[in-house]
C-alpha positions as CSV (number, residue, x, y, z in Angstrom):
1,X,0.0,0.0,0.0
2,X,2.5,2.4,1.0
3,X,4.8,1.7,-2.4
4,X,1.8,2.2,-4.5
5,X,1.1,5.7,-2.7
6,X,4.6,6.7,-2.8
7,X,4.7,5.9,-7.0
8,X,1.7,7.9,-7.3
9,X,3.5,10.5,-5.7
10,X,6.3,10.2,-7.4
11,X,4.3,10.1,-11.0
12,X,2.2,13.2,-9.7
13,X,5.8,15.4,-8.6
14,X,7.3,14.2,-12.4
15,X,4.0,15.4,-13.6
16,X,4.2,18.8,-12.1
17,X,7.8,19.2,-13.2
18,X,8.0,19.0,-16.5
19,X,4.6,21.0,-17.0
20,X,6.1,24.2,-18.7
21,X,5.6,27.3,-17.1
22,X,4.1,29.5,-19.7
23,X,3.8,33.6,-19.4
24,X,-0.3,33.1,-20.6
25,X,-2.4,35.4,-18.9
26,X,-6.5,36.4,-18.9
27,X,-7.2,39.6,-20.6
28,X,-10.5,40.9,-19.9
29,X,-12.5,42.8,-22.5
30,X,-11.6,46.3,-20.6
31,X,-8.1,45.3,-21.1
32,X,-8.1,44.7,-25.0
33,X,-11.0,46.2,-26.5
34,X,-10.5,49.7,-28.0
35,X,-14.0,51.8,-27.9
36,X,-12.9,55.6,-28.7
37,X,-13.1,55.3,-32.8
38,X,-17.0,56.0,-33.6
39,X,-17.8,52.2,-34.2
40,X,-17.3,51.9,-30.1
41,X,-14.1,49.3,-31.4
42,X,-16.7,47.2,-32.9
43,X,-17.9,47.3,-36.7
44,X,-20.2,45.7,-38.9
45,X,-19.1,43.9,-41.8
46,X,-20.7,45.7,-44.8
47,X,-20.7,41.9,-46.6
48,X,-22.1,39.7,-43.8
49,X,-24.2,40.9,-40.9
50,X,-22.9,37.9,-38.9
51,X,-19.3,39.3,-38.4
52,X,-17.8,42.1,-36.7
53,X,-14.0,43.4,-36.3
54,X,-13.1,44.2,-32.8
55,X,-10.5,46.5,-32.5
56,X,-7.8,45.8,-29.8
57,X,-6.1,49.0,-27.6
58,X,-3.1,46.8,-28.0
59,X,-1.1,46.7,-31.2
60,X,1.0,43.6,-29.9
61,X,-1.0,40.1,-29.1
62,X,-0.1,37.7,-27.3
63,X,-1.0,33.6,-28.9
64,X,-0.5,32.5,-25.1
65,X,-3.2,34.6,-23.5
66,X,-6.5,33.8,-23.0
67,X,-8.8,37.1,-24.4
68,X,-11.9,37.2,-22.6
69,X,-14.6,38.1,-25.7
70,X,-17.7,40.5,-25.9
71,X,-21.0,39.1,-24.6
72,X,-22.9,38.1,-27.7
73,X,-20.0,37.3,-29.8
74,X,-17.7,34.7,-30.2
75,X,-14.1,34.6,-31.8
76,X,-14.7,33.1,-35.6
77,X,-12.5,30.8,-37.5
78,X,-11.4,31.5,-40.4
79,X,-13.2,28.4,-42.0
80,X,-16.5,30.2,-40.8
81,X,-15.3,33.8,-42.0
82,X,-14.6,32.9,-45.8
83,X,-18.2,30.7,-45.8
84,X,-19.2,34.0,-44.9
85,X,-17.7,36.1,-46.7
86,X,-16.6,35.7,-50.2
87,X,-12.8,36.3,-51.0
88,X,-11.0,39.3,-52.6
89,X,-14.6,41.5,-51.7
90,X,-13.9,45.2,-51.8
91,X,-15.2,46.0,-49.1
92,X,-13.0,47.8,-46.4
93,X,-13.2,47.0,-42.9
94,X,-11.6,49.3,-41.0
95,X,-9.5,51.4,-43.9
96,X,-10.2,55.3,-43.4
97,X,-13.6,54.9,-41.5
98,X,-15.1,55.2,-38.1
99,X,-12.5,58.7,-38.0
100,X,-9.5,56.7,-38.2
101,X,-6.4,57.9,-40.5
102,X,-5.9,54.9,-43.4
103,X,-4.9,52.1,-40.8
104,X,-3.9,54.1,-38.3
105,X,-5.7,54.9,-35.0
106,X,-4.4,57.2,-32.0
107,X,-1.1,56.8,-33.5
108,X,-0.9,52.9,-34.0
109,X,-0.9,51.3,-37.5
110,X,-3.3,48.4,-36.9
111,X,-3.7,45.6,-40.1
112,X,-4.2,42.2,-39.0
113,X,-7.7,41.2,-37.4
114,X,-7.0,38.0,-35.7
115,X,-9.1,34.6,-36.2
116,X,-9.3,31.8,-33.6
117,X,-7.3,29.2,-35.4
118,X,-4.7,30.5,-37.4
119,X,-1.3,33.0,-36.8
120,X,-1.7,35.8,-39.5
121,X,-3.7,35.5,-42.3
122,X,-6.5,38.3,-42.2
123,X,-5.7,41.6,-42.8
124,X,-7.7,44.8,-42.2
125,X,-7.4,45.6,-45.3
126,X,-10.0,44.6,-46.7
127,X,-12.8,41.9,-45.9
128,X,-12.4,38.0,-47.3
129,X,-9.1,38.9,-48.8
130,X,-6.4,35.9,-47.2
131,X,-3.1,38.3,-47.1
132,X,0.3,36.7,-46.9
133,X,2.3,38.9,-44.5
134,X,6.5,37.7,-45.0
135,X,7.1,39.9,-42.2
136,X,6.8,37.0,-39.9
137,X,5.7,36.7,-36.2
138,X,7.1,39.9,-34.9
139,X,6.0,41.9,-37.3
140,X,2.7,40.6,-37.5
141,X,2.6,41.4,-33.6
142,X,3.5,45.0,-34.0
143,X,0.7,45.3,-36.2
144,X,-2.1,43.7,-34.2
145,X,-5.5,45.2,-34.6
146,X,-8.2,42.9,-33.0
147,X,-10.6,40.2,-33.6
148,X,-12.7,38.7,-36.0
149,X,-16.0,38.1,-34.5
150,X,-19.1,36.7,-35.4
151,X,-22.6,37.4,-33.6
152,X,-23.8,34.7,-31.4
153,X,-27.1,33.4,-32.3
154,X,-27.7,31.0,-29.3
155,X,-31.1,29.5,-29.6
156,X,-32.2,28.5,-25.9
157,X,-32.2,25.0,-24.9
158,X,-35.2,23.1,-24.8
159,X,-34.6,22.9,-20.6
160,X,-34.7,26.6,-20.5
161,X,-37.9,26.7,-22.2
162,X,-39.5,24.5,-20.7
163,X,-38.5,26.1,-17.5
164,X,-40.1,29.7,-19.0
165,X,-43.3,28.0,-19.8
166,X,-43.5,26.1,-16.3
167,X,-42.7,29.2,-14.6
168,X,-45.5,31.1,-16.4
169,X,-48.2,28.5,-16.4
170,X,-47.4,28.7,-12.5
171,X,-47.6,32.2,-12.5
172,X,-51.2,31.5,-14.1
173,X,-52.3,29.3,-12.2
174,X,-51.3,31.1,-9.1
175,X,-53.3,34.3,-10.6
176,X,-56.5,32.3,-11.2
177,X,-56.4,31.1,-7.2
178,X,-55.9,34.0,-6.0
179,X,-58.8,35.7,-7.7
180,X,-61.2,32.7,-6.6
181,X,-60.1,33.5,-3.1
182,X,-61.4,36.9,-3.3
């Protein structure tokens, strides 16, 4: 008993050890998202009403960190933005509108709107088109300007409607008593 405890301590401390350490931290939407251009840091696409571009305060992002997103949005792929979104539309996100200076904004160039699974492949330029950036991690970094988002459409469950029609026919039910006891 004791040599079984003492390897599963022994597995657990080897465990532990050779878990890297990473440098990944929680960034909360008032930590990222940028809200001083007129779109509030959040527009439209003018070719999908599904999907938004969120712009980041930071120009630098972080693949480690864990960005907290908007409530009513989630972060799109980039499988789900070109199904979207037809390629090589020309229609400009971000480009001269909402007050900003071409790509620039309070001084920081911003480009590359970021998808959930790949590095750098959307650019601000312009909507659906898949840019190639040579410039590599670190520049792409420098260059950061936010999220690709898409709106969440969450039907309800079928156990939260049900709940909202129990809790109403209760309701009922509790009305109609109470006016047969007056």
């Amino acid at each position: 008993m004791k040599s079984k405890l003492l390897q599963l301590l022994l597995a657990l401390a080897l465990v532990i050890g050779l878990t890297p350490i990473s440098n990944a931290a929680f960034i909360s939407v008032d930590d990222w998202h940028l809200t001083t251009d007129s779109f509030g840091g959040l527009k439209q696409s003018a070719t999908s009403s599904d999907i938004y571009f969120a712009v980041s305060k930071n120009t630098s992002w972080n693949s480690l960190d864990e960005y907290e997103m908007l409530d009513g949005y989630r972060w799109a792929t980039s499988t789900e933005f070109f199904a979207l979104i037809p390629t090589h539309t020309s229609t400009y996100s971000y480009y001269d509108q909402g007050g900003w200076n071409g790509y620039t904004w309070e001084g920081q160039s911003r480009y590359y709107f970021q998808f959930a699974d790949l590095f750098a492949t959307h650019a601000g330029i312009w909507e659906g088109y898949q840019h190639d950036y040579s410039g590599g991690a670190t520049s792409y970094n420098n260059y950061f300007a936010g999220f690709v988002l898409i709106k969440d459409n969450e039907v309800p469950s079928p156990s939260v409607i049900t709940l909202m029609a129990l809790g109403l026919a209760g309701m009922t039910l509790f009305r109609r008593k109470r006016k047969l006891s007056v």
